[in-house]
Each structure stands twice: as structure tokens, then as C-alpha cells.
N, C-alpha and C positions, 0 to 999 in steps of 0.2 A: 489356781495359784498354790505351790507349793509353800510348807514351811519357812524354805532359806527366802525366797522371795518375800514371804508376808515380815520375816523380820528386817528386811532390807529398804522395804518400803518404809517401816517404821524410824527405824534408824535415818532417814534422811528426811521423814517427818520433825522428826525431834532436832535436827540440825538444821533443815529451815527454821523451825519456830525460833531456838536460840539464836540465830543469824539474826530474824527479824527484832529480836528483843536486841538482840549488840547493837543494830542500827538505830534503833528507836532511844537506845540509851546516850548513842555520842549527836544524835542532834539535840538531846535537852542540856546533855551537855556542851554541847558549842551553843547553844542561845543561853544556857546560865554563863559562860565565860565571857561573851558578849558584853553580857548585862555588867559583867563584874566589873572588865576594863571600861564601858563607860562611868560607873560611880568610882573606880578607881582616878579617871581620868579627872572628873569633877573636883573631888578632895585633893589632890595632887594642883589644881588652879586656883583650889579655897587657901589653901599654904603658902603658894605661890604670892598670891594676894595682902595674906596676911604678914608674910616675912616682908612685904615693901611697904605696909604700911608701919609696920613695928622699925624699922631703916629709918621712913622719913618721919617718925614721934621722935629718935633715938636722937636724928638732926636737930630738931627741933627745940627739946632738953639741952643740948649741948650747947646750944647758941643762945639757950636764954640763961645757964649756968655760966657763960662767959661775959654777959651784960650786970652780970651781979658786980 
């Protein structure tokens, strides 16, 4: 094996392994964004939640500030 070969070999060593690292990088990152949009999703139905029950306390108030 000549020179230009053994650097050639190298060079698409070094390009595998960085491939393999880019690949290993966007699957932790698509299971971290996963994760995110579920506890995103949760917080987003805790709000949800809270905005109707703060609506029906706000009814509530009203109707008994009208019996006064």
C-alpha cells in the first residue's frame, strides 16, 4: 500500500467515525425532543385545566357578588 492510499484509507476512516457520531447525535436528539413535546404536552393540559377551573371560581364569585 502506497502513501496516497494509506492517507485515503484514513481520511474515510475519519469520515465514518464522524458520520457515526452525527447519527448517534440526532437519535438522542429526536428521543430528547420526544420527551420534551410530551411534558410539553402535559403542561399545556395542566393550564388547560386550570384556565376552566379559574372561568368556573370567576362564575361563581359573580353569582354570589350578585346575591349580596
Amino acid at each position: 500500500m502506497d502513501v496516497k492510499g494509506m492517507i485515503d484509507w484514513v481520511i474515510r476512516g475519519i469520515l465514518a467515525f464522524f458520520l457515526m457520531q452525527g447519527i448517534e447525535f440526532m437519535k438522542e436528539t429526536k428521543v430528547g425532543l420526544q420527551d420534551l413535546s410530551i411534558k410539553l404536552a402535559v403542561i399545556v393540559e395542566k393550564v388547560t385545566n386550570q384556565d376552566k377551573t379559574i372561568d368556573r371560581l370567576e362564575g361563581r364569585i359573580l353569582h354570589l357578588e350578585e346575591k349580596k
